[in-house]
mmCIF file of the N, C-alpha and C atoms, coordinates in Angstrom:
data_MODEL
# 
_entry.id   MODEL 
# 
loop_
_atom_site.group_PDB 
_atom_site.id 
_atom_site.type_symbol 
_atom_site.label_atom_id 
_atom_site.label_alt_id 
_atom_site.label_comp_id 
_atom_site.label_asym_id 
_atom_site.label_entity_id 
_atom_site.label_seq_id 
_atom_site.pdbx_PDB_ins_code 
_atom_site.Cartn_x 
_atom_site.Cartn_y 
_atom_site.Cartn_z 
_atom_site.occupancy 
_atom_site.B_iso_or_equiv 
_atom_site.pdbx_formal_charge 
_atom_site.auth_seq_id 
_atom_site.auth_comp_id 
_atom_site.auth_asym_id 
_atom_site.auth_atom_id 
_atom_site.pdbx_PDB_model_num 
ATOM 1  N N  . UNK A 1 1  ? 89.144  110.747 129.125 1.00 0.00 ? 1  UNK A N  1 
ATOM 2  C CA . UNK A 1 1  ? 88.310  109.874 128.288 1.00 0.00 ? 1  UNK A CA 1 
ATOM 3  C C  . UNK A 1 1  ? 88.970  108.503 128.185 1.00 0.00 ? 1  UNK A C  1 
ATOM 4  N N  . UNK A 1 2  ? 88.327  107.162 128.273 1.00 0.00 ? 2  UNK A N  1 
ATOM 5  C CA . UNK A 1 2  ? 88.670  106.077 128.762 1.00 0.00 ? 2  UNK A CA 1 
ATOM 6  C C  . UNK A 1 2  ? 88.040  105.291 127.253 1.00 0.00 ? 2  UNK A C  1 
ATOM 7  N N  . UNK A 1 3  ? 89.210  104.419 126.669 1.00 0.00 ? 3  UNK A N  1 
ATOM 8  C CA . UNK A 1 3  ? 88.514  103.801 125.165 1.00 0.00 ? 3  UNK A CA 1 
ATOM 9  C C  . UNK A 1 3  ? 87.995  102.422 125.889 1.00 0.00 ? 3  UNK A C  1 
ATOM 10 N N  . UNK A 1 4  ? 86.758  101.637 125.578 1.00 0.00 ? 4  UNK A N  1 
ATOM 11 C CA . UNK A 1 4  ? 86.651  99.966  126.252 1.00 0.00 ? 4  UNK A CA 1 
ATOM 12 C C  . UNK A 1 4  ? 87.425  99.421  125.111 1.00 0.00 ? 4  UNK A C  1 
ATOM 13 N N  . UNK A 1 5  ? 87.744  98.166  125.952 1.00 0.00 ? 5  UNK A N  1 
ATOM 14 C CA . UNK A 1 5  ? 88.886  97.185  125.207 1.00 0.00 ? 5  UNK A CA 1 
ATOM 15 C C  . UNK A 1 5  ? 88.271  96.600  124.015 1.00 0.00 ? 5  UNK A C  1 
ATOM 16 N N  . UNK A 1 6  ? 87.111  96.715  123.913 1.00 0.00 ? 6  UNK A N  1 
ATOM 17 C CA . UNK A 1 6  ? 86.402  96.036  122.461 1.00 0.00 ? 6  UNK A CA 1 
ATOM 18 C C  . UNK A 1 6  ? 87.285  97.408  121.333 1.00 0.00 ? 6  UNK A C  1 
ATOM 19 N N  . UNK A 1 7  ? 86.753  98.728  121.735 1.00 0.00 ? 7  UNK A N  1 
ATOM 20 C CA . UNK A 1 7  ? 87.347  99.616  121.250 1.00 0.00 ? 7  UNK A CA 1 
ATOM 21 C C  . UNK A 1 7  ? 88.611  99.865  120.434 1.00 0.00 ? 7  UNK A C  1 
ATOM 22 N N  . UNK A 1 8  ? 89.291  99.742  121.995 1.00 0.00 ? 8  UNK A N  1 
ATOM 23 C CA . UNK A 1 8  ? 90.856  98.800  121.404 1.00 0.00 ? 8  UNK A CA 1 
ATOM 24 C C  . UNK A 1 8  ? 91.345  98.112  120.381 1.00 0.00 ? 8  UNK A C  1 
ATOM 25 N N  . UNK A 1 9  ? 90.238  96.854  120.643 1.00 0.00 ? 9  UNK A N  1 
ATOM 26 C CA . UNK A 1 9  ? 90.891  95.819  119.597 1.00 0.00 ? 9  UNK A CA 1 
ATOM 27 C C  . UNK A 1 9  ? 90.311  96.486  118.339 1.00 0.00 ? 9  UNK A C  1 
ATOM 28 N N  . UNK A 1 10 ? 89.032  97.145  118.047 1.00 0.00 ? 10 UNK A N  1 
ATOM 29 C CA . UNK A 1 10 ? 88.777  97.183  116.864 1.00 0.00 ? 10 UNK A CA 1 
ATOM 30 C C  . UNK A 1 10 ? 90.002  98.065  116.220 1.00 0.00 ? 10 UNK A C  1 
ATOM 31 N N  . UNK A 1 11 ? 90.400  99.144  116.893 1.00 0.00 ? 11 UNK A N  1 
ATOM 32 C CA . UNK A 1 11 ? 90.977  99.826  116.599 1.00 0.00 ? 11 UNK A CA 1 
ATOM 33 C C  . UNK A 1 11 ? 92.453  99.283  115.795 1.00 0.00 ? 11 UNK A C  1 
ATOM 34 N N  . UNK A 1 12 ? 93.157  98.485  116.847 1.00 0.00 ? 12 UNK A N  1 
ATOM 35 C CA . UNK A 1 12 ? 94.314  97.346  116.574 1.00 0.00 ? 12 UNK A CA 1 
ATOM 36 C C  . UNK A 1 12 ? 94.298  96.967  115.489 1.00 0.00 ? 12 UNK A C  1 
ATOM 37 N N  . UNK A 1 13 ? 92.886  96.126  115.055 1.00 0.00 ? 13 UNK A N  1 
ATOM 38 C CA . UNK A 1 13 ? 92.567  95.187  114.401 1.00 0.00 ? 13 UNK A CA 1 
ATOM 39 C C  . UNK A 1 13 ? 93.068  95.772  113.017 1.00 0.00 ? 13 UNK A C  1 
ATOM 40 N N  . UNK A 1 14 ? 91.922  97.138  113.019 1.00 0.00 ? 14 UNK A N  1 
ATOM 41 C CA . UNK A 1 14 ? 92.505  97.849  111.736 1.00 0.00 ? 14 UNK A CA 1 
ATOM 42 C C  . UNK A 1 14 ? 93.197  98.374  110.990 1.00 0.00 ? 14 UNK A C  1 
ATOM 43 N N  . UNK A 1 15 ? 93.745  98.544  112.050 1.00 0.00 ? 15 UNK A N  1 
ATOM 44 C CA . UNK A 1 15 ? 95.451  99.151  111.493 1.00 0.00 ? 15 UNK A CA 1 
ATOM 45 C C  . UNK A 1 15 ? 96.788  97.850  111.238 1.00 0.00 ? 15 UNK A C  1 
ATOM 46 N N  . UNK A 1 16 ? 96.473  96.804  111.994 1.00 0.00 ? 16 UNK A N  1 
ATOM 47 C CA . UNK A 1 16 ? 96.855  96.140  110.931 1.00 0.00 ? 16 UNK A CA 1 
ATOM 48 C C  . UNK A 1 16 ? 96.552  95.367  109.926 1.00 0.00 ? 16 UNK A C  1 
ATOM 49 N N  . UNK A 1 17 ? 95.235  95.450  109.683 1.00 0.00 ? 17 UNK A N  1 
ATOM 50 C CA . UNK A 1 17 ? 94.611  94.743  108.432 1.00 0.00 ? 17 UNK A CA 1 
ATOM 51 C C  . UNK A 1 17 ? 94.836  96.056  107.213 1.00 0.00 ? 17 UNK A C  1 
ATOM 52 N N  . UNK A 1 18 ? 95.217  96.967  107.647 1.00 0.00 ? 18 UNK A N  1 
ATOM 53 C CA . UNK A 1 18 ? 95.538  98.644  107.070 1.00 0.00 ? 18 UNK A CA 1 
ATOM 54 C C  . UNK A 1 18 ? 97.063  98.061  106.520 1.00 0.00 ? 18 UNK A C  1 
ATOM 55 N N  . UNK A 1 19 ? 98.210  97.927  107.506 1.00 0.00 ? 19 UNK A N  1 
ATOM 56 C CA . UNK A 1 19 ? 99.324  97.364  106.841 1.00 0.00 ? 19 UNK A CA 1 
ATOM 57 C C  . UNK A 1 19 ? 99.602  96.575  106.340 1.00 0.00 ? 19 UNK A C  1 
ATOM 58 N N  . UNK A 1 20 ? 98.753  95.468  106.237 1.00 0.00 ? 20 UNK A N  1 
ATOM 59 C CA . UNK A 1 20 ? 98.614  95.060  105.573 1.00 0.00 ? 20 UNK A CA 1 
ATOM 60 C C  . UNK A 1 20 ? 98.601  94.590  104.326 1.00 0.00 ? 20 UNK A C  1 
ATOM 61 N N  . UNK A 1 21 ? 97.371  95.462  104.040 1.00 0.00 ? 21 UNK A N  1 
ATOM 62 C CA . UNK A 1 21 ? 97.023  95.478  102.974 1.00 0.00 ? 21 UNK A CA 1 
ATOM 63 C C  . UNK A 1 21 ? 97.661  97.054  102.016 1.00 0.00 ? 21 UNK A C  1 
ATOM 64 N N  . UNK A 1 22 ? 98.557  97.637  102.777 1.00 0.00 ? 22 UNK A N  1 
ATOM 65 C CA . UNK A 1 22 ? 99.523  98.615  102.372 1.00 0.00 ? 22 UNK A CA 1 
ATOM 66 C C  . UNK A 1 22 ? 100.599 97.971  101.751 1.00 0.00 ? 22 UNK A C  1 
ATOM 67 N N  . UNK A 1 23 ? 101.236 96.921  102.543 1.00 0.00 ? 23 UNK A N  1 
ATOM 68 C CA . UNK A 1 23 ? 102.169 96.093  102.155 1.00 0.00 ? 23 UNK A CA 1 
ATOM 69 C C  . UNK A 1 23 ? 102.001 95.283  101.278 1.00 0.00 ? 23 UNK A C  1 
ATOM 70 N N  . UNK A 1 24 ? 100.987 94.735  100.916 1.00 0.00 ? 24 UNK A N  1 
ATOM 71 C CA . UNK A 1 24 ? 100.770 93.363  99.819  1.00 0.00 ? 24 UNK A CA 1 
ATOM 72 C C  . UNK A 1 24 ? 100.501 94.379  98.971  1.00 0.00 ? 24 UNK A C  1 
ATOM 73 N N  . UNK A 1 25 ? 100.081 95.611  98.977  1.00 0.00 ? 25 UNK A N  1 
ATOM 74 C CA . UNK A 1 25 ? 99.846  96.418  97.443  1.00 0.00 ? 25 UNK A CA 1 
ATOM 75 C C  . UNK A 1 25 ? 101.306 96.953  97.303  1.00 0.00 ? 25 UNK A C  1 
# 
């Protein structure tokens, strides 16, 4: 199973908008 790179980034995206916002709390 093959993820597309849009995929990717969303994926990316969220995990660090996730640490983020782990870290500032």
């Amino acid at each position: 199973m093959k993820i597309s790179p849009f995929e990717q980034y969303l994926r990316y995206h969220i995990e660090v908008e996730f640490k983020e916002y782990y870290l500032n709390y």
